[in-house]
C-alpha positions in Angstrom: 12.6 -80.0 -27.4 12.7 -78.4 -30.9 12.2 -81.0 -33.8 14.8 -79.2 -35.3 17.6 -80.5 -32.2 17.0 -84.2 -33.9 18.6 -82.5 -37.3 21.4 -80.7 -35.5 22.2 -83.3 -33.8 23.5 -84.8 -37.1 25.0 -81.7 -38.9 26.4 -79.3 -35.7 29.6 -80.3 -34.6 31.6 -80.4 -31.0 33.6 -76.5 -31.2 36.2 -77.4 -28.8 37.8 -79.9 -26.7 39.9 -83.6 -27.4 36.6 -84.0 -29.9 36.8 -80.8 -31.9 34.6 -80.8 -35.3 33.1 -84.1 -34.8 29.8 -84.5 -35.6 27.8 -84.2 -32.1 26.3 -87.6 -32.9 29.1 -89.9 -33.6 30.4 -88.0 -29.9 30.9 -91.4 -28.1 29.0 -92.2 -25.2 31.6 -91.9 -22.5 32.4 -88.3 -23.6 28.3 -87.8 -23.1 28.7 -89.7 -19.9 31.5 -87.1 -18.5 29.2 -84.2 -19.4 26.5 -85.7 -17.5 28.1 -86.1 -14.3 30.7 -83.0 -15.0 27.7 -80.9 -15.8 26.5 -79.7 -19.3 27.8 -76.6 -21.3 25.3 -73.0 -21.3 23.3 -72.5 -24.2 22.5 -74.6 -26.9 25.5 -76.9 -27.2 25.0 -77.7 -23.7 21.1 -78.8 -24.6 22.2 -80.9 -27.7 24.6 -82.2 -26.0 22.7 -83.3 -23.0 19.6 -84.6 -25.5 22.4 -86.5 -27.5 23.0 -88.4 -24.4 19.6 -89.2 -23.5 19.4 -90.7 -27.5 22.9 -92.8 -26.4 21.8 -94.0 -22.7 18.9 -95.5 -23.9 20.4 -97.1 -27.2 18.4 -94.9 -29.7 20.8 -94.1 -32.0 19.9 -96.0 -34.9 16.6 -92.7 -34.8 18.7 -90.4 -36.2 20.4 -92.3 -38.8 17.2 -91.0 -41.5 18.2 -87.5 -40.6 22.0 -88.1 -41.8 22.9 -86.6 -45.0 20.0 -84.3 -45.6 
């Protein structure tokens, strides 16, 4: 992992779909949840996105809230 994914994690946000231009960390869990099972996007959406819901399964949310509004 990059230390820099913690960061985008709280600044890049979702390009497409029913969650467009939301932050990728306020994505909610059962969007993260459908991912995981549907499979993960290519590139580097797909690896925030499948870090992000690592951070949510195992309740560790409240990590990136220092990185917020940086």
């Amino acid at each position: 992992m990059d230390p820099q994914d913690l960061q985008r994690l709280v600044t890049m946000t979702m390009p497409y779909g029913k969650y467009k231009d939301r932050i990728i960390a306020d994505l909610p869990g059962h969007y993260l949840a459908w991912f995981a099972r549907e499979g993960f996007p290519e590139g580097k959406l797909g690896k925030l996105l499948a870090l992000m819901h690592e951070i949510d399964h195992n309740n560790l949310r409240s990590l990136l809230d220092p990185l917020r509004g940086r």
